[in-house]
N, C-alpha and C positions, 0 to 999 in steps of 0.2 A: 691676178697677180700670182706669181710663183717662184717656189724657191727653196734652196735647200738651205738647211743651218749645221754646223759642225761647236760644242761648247765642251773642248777639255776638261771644264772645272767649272762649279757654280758659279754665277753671274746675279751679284746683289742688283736688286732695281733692274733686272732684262726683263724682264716679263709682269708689268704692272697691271692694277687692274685697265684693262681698256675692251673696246668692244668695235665690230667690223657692222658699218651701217648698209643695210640689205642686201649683205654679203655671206654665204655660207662658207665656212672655212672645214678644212681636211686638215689633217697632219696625219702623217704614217712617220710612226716612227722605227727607225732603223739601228739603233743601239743605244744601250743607257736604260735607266728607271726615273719618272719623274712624277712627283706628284701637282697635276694642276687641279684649278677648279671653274666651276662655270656656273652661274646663278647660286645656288645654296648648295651642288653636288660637288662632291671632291672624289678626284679621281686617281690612283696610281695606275701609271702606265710602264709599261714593259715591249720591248723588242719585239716587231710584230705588231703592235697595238694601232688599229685605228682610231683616233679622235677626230670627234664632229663638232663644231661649234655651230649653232644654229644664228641668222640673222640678226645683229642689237642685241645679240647675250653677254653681258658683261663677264669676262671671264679673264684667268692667269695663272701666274703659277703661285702655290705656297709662299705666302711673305715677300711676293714680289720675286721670286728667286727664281731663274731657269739653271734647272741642274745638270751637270754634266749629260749631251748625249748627242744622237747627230737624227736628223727627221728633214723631211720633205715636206713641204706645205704648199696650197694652194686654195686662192680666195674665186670664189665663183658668183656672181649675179643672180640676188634669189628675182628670178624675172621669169611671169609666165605671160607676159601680154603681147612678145612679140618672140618670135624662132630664134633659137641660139644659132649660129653659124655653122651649116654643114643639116643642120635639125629642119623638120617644119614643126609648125605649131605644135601641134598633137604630141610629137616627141618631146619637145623641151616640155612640155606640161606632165607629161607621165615622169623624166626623171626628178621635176621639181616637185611633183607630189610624192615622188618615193623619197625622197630628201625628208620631205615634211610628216613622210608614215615611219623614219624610225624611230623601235620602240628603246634604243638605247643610244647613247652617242659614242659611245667604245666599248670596242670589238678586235677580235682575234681579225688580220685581216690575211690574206693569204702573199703568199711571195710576188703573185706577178705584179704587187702593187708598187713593188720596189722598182720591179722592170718597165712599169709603164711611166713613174716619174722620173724614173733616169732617161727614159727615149724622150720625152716631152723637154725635158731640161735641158737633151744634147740635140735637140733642132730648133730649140730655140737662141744656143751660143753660136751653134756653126752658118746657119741661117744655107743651107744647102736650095737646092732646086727644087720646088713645090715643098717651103717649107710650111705655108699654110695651110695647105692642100692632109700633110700627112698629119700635121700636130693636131689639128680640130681632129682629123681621125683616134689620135692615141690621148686626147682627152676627153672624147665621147667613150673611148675603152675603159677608162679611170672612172668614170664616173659609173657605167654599166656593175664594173668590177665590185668600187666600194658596196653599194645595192646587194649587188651576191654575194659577198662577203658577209653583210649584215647578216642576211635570208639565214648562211648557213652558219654564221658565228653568235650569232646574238645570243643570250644567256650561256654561254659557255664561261665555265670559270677556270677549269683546268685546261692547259695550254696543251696539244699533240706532245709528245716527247719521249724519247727511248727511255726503256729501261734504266740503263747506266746512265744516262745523266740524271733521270729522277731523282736516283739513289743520293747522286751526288750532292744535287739541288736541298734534299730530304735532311740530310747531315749537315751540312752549312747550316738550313735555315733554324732547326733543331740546335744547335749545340755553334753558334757564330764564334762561342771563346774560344775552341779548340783550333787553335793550329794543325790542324790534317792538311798532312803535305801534297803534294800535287803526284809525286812518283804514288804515294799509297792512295789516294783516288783513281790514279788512272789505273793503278793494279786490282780495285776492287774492281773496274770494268771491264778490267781483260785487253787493255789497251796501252800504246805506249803514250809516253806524259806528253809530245808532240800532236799524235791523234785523238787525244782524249780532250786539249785544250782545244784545238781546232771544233771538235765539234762542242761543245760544251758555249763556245763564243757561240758558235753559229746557231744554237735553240735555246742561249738566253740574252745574248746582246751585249754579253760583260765576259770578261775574261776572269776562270776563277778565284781570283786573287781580288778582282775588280767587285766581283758577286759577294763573300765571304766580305768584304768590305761593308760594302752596302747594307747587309743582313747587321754589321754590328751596329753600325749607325744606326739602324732604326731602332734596333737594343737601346742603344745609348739613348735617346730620345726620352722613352720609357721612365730610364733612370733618370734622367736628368729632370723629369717631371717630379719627381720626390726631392722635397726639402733636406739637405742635411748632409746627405754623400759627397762627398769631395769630388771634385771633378778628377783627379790623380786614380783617386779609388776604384771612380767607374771604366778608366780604361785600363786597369790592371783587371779587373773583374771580367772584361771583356778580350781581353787576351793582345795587348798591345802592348810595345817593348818601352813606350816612356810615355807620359801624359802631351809631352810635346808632339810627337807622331801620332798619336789618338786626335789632336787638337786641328794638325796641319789636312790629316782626312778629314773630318768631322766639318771642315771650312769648305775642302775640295767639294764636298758633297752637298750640302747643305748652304754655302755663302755667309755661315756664321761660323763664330766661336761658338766651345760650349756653354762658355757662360753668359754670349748673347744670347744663345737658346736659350739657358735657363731665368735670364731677366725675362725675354719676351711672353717664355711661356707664364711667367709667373703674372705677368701683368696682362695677358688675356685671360688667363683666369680670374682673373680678379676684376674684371669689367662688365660691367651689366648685359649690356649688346655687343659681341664682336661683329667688325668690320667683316665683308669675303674679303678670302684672301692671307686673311688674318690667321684664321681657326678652321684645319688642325696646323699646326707647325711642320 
């Protein structure tokens, strides 16, 4: 199976817990930040990021929730008893054993991952001449790739990235309340607001206004984990122009209100065993 997903805005209940029977799944994701989970790990992912589901691992996303972003996916056949098509034995065994040696299931992965599910996606709509013949080719590439991508990504935590958007990255995630404008970001990099948002999109998967968003929500999370603050309070704290605009991201992002977050959060904490899926928020 394969496919690509495009999700504007949080989607309550799209991504429940469920799980793919002796199937390894991929996702590369291609914009957006999303928090999912997979047996007991939880995982944030970012632009760039490859996720691995292994075989019958119950896995989803936070609370049920797929949050805004756009990803590639594809499900593969954990099978070593007979050749994958285009493979002889001995191949499909070595990629299903590198499947089963890595030591992390998300990783930086590199760009040609984008290019190999978009070729694979576009021969399998167009249905062109020797379209089996090339797609078994550029999904034996996909698979080689994710492999060397592990090899060279795996424990990496800081992502490549220029200087001037660091910086940029650095001061958002620092100080989310301020409003710093896009003209004085792009003039701390020496760049104009036009090329400074273009690249800034293209090595973090959000546009900065999308970023700086993001960053307050998870602020807000925080806050809203403590008893007592008014919900008006925490996005004025946060730098938002009315509690109704803090409430309408907050949803976009998330798929809740803030005050469903702070019911939910209030009543997983207060449960003995939480459910996956459940915890963290």
């Amino acid at each position: 199976m394969l496919g690509w997903s495009r999700f504007a805005k949080a989607q309550p209940q799209a991504l429940a817990a469920h799980q793919h029977r002796n199937r390894w799944e991929i996702c590369y994701l291609v914009r957006g930040t999303v928090d999912w989970w997979a047996g007991k790990n939880c995982t944030t992912l970012h632009a760039g990021d490859v996720y691995i589901t292994p075989p019958n691992q119950p896995h989803g996303g936070n609370n049920a929730v797929m949050q805004p972003c756009e990803l590639y996916w594809i499900q593969v056949a954990d099978c070593g008893r007979r050749p994958w098509p285009g493979l002889n034995l001995a191949e499909t065994r070595a990629i299903v054993a590198g499947l089963h040696s890595l030591r992390q299931w998300s990783f930086p992965g590199s760009p040609r991952m984008a290019e190999l599910f978009e070729s694979l996606l576009e021969e399998h709509q167009h249905r062109a001449a020797q379209v089996n013949l090339l797609a078994r080719a550029i999904f034996h590439q996909l698979l080689v790739q994710v492999l060397r991508d592990h090899a060279a990504g795996a424990g990496q935590v800081p992502r490549p990235c220029c200087m001037q958007i660091a910086t940029a990255v650095e001061a958002m995630e620092n100080r989310p309340e301020e409003s710093i404008s896009l003209a004085n970001l792009a003039a701390r990099a020496g760049w104009s607001v036009n090329y400074f948002c273009q690249r800034f999109t293209r090595a973090t998967g959000l546009t900065p206004t999308e970023y700086r968003n993001h960053q307050r929500i998870r602020r807000a999370k925080l806050l809203l984990d403590r008893p007592g603050q008014p919900v008006t309070a925490i996005a004025m704290e946060l730098g938002f122009a009315s509690s109704q605009y803090f409430a309408t991201v907050f949803r976009q992002i998330t798929g809740l209100t803030p005050r469903d977050y702070r019911r939910r959060a209030a009543a997983v904490q207060a449960a003995p065993s939480p459910t996956p899926g459940q915890k963290p928020l």
